[in-house]
N, C-alpha and C positions, 0 to 999 in steps of 0.2 A: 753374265748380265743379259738381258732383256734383245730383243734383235734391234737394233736402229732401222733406222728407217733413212733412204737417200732422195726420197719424194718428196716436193712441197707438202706442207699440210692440206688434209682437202677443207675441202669449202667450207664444210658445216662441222670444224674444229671447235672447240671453245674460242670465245674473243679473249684477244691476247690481254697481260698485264699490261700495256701501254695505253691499248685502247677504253681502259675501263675507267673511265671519269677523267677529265681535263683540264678540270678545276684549280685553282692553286688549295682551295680546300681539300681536295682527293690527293693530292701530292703533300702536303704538310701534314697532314692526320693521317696515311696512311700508314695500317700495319701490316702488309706486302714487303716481304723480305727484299724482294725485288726491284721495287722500287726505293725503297731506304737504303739499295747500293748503288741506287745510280745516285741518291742526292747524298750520298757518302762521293763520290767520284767525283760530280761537280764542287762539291768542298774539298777536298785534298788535293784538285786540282788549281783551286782558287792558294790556298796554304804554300803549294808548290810554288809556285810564279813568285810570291813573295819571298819565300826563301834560297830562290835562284837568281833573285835581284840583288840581296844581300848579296851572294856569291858574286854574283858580276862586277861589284861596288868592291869585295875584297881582291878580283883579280885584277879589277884596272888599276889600285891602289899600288898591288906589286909589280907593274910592269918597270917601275924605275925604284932604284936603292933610297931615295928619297921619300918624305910623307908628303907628295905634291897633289895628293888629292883629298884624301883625311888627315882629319887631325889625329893623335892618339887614342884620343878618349873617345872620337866618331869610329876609329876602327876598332876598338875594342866592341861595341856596340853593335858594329855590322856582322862580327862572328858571334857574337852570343848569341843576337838573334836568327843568323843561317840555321845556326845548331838547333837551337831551343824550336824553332819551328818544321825544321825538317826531320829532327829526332820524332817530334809526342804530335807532330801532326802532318805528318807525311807518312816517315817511314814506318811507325808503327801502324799505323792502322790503312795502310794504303790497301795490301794484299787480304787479309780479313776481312776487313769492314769493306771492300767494293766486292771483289774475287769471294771472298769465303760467303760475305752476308747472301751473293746471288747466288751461290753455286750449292752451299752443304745440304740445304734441305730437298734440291734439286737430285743431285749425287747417290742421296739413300732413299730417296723416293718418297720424300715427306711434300707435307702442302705448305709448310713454313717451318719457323722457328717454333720452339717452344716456349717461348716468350713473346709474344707477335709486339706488343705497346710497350714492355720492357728494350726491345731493338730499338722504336721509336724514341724514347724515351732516352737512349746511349748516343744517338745523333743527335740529339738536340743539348746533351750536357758536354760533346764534342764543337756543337758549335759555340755555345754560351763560351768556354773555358779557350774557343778559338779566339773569340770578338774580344776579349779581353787579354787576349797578347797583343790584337791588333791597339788595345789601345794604349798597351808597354810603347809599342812602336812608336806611337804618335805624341808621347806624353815625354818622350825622352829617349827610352829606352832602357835597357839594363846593361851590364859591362861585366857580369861574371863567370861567362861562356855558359856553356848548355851545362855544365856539371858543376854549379851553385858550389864549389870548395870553400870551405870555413879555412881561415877566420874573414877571407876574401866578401864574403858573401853576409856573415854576419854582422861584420863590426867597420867596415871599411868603402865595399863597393858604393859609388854614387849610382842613382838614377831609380829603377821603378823594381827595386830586388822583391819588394814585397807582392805584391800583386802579379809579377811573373810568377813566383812557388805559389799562388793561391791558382792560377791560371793551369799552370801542371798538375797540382794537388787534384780540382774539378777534373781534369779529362783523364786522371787516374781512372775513375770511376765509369766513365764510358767505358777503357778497359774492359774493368774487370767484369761487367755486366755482359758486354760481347762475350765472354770468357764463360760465363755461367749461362748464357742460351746456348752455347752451341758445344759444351759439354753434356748439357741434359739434353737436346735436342737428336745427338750421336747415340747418346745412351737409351734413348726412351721412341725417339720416331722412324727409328730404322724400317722400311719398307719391309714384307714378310720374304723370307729369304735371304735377307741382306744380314748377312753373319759378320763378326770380325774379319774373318778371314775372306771376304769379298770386299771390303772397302775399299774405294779407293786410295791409291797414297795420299793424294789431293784432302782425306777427310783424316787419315792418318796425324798427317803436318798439322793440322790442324786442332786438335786432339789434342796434341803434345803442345801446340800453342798455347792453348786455350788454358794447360794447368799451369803455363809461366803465370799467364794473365791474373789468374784468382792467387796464387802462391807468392809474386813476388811484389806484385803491386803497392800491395799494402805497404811494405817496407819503404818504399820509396815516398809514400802517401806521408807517414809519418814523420820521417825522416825530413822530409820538406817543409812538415807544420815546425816542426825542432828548431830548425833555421830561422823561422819568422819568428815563433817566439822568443829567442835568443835576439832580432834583431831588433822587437819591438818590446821587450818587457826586461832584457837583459837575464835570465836561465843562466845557468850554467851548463851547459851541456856539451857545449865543443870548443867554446875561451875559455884558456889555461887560466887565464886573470881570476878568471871566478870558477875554476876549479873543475874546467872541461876537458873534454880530449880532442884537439881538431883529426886528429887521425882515426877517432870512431865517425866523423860523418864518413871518410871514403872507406872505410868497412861496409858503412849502413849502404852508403850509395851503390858503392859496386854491386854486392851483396843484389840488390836489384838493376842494375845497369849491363850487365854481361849475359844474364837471363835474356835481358832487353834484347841483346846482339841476338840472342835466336829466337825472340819473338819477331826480328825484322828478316831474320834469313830462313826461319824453320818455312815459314807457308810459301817461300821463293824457291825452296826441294820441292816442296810439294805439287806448284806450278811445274817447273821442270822435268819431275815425274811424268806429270801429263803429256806433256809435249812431247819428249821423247819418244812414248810408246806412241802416240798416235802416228808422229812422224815416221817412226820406223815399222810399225803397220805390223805388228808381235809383241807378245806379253814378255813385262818385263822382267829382265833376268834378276833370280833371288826376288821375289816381294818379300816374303817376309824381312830378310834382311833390312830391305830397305824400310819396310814399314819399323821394325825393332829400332832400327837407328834415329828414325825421330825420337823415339821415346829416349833412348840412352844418352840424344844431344842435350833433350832438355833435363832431363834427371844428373850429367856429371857441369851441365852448367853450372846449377849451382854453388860449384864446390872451387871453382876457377879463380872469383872475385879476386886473389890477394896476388893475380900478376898484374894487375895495374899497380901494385904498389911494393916494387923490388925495389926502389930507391927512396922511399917514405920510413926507413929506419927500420922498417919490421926484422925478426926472425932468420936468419940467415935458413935456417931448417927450416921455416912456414912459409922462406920464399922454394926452399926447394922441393918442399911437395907441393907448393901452386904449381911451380914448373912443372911436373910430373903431370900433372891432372890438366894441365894446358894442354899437354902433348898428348895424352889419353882421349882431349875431347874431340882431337882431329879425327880418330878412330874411324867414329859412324859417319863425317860428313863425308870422309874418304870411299868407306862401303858405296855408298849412295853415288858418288862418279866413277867410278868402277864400275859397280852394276849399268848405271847408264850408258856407257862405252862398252861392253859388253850385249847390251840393248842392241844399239845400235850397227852392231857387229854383224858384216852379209846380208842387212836389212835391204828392204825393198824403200829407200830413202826419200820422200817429198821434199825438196829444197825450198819449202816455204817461209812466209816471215816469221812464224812462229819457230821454226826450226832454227834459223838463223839467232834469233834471240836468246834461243836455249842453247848454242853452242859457244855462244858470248858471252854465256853466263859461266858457261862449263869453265871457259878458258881466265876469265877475271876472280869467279871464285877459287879456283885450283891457284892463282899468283897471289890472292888477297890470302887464301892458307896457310902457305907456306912461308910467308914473310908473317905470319901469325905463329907460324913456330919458330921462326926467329926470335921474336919479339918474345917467345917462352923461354927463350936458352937467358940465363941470370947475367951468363957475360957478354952478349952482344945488346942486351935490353939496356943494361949500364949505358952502352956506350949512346942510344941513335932513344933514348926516354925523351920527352918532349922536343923530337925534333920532327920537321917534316916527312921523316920516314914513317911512324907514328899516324899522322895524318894519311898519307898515300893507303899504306895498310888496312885503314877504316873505310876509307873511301873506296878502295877495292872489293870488300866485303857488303857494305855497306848501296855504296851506289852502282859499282859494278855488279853487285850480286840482286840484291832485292827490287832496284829500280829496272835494272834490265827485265828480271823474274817477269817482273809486275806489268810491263810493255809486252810481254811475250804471250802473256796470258791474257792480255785485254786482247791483242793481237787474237788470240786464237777462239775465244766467245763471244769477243765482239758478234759476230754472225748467229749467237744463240742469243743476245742482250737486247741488240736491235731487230734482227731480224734481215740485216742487209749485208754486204760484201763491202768490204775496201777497195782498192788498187792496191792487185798485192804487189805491182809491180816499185809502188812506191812505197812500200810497206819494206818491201828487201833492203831498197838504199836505204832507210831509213836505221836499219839495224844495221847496217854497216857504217852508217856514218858516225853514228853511237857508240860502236866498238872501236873506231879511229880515234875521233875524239873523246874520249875517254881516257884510253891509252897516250894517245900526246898529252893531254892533261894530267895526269898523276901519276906517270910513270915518271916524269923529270923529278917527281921530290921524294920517290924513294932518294935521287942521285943526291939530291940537295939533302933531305936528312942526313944520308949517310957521311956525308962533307961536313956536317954539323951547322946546318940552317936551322935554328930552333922554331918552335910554333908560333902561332900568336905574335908574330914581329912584322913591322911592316917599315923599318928601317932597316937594312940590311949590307953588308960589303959589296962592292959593285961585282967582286967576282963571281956572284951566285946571279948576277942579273938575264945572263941569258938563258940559263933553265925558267927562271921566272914569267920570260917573253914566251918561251915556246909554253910553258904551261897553262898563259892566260889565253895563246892562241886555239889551242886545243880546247880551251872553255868555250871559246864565238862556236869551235866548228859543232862540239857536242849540246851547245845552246840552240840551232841547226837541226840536226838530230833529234832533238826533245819535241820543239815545235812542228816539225814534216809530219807526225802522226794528228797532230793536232789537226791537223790540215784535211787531210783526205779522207779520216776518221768523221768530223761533221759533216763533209763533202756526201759521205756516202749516206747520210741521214734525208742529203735535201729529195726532192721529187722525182728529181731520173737517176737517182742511188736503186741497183740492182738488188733484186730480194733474196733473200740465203735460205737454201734449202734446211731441211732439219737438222742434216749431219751434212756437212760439206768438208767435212776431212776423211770420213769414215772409219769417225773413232768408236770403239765399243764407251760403255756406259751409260746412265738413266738419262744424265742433261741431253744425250743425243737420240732419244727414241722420244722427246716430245717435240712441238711445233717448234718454228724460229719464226717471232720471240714467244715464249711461255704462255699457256693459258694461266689468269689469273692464281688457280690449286694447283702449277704446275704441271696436274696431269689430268686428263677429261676421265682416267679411272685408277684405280690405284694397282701400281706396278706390283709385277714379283718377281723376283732376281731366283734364275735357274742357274745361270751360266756362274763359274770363276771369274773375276776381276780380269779385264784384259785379255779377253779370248778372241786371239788372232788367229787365221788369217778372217776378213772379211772382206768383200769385191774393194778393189782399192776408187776410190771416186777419182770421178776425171780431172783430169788438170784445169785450174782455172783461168779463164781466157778475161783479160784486163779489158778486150775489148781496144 
């Protein structure tokens, strides 16, 4: 790739995307990729806090065996909507729609997307389908977890069932629109030069995201209208009463929901990718590998769906080739920490926050894995199926792998976004305090699953009560951890925030051979990629001084 550059920009650069209109009309009408991820950030940041609030509501609920804070029916309400908001408006579109929207056309040397008003146009159908769960919230709520189960969801649940699956249904289609600019955008505006085999992983993950997005979407799109119709016109379709099948919604669901699981972890490889080779300052070991392995995650995903349902009556044989193809799909995610450890191996190592981030990630996905191939074996899924270990498991993969990713990553272009530095000093506690709290958080209810603490309960034996304490403590300290980035991150916005050079990691790639922050076309002339992806060694940049 192209040589970076470790100079500020000079004077008579193009003016940057921040600087160009001030307006709230140039910020709402804008179709600048760039800036339609920062108000993609300020949204799914807003999304966050309320579905971390829900969390906070369900762990001060389980600090005593008693329902001394909710009622039943208010804590059924406070995890559907955790789930339902931090599933389809967090964790799916956090890494894409902030990290992918700013970064892919930057990446392969394009001026944008290839859909510039269709990007715009998937923010705005993201926040419509947002303000209408906000106003589930307000209106009642719903009670039938994030995964709408029939006949739960059709015929039974109280409170706002309809308008939440109209609310998911809408921001399906943000999806799949992000999904279809940034597959024609890879295919059609690649920089001259810029071959398959120079991409970065970073546009790789993404690539392979992007064909969940348009492939599985749909499925779930329909599958949700099924629900409402059945629960407002009475259909047949999933009540045995009138000659349905409730075990074809969780075909239909999974079917698109386990896709889901690597549309929230594929672009958090793809992040980690990054980080890694910058941190360890040489190209990474096997690319291809690693590149092949996004593709392979999401192509035997699909075939996975029927290990959530080894106790749903299915097939003793269709549960044991899901089992098979469970364990087959650890395959590539395994390639991919392998090759990273291998990376990293004799490296010239930066101990920065971004590094730290990626090695928290390395350590919570390899444990969220493996208890993922547990959960594939037919005789230990018997025994710990809807118990807190089940939960720990998701949340390892889930919040230890994509939320950390997605910190790691803001963490390391923040300085290409803004244009300015953090305190990286507090940037390091900040991912340690994350990996602590984490860990005492979700780590007690593997113990408690495996005890046989079921989900979803908030009355409970008193003998499970002091895993419950340490794990709501470990929620204050990684609630701690979430907010310190918060912190320092607008801190280095206000006036006496230091300005970030072009490259201040001294990473190879296109994002780092233009200004920090971007001219408006990304680039004042259009790049051409000579070099291989990752061509190390380059002078390493000096250590950054906090000051």
């Amino acid at each position: 790739m192209t040589e970076p550059r470790f100079e500020h920009p000079p004077e008579e650069a193009a003016i940057s995307y921040l600087a160009d209109g001030h307006s709230l009309r140039s910020w709402f009408l804008t179709t600048d990729h760039k800036r339609i991820a920062l108000l993609y950030l300020v949204s799914i940041t807003f999304f966050f806090l309320i579905g971390a609030s829900a969390a906070a509501l369900i762990r001060l609920d389980l600090l005593t065996p008693q329902a001394d804070l909710l009622t039943n029916e208010g804590y059924n309400r406070a995890f559907s909507i955790h789930g339902i908001v931090m599933v389809w408006f967090f964790l799916i579109p956090a890494i894409p729609n902030v990290l992918g929207n700013f970064l892919v056309p930057i990446m392969i040397g394009a001026r944008d997307l290839a859909f510039p008003r269709l990007n715009l146009l998937s923010w705005y159908i993201y926040i419509f389908s947002g303000l209408l769960t906000l106003y589930v919230v307000v209106s009642g709520g719903v009670d039938t977890g994030w995964t709408f189960y029939t006949p739960l969801s059709s015929a039974y649940a109280n409170g706002a069932v309809v308008a939440t699956i109209v609310a998911v249904f809408i921001s399906g289609f943000s999806t799949i629109l992000t999904g279809i600019n940034f597959i024609v955008t890879i295919h059609k505006l690649r920089a001259p030069g810029m071959t398959w085999g120079r991409l970065p992983l970073f546009i790789w993950s993404h690539y392979a995201t992007s064909i969940i997005f348009v492939l599985a979407t749909p499925v779930l799109a329909v599958t949700l209208l099924l629900v409402a119709a059945e629960r407002l016109i009475g259909i047949g379709v999933f009540d045995p009463r009138l000659g349905g099948d409730p075990l074809l919604f969780q075909h239909l669901f999974w079917f698109y929901s386990h896709p889901a699981v690597y549309i929230m972890i594929l672009p958090a490889l793809g992040v980690i990718s990054e980080l890694i080779t910058a941190a360890a300052h040489k190209r990474i070991f096997g690319y291809w590998f690693v590149a092949i392995a996004s593709i392979a995650i999401a192509v035997i995903g699909f075939m996975v769906w029927g290990h959530h349902m080894f106790v749903s009556g299915q097939s003793v044989y269709a549960s044991a080739v899901f089992s098979f193809l469970s364990i087959a799909v650890a395959v590539p995610s395994a390639i991919k920490v392998y090759n990273w450890t291998a990376t990293l191996y004799k490296a010239d190592i930066a101990i920065d926050a971004p590094l730290l981030f990626a090695l928290s990630f390395i350590g919570l996905f390899v444990a969220g894995g493996l208890t993922g191939l547990m959960l594939a074996m037919l005789a230990i899924d018997v025994h710990v199926t809807d118990t807190y270990f089940v939960v720990a498991h998701f949340h390892y993969i889930m919040v230890g792998g994509s939320v950390t990713a997605f910190f790691g990553g803001l963490h390391f272009w923040w300085p290409k976004i803004t244009g300015r530095l953090y305190n990286e000093t507090l940037g390091r506690i900040a991912a340690v305090l994350i990996l602590v709290g984490f860990n005492v958080t979700f780590f007690p209810q593997f113990l408690l699953g495996y005890e046989g603490m079921p989900r979803r309960y908030h009355v409970y034996p008193p003998e499970f009560q002091v895993l419950h304490v340490i794990s709501s403590m470990g929620a204050a300290l990684l609630a701690v951890g979430y907010a310190l980035p918060a912190i320092y991150l607008i801190a280095s916005l206000l006036p006496g925030g230091r300005r970030a050079p072009a490259n201040p990691w001294g990473a190879t790639g296109l994002e780092w051979t233009t200004s920090s922050p971007p001219p408006k076309d990304n680039f004042t002339e259009q790049p051409v990629v000579a070099r291989q992806p990752y061509d190390y060694p380059l002078a390493h940049p000096a250590s950054r001084d906090d000051g």
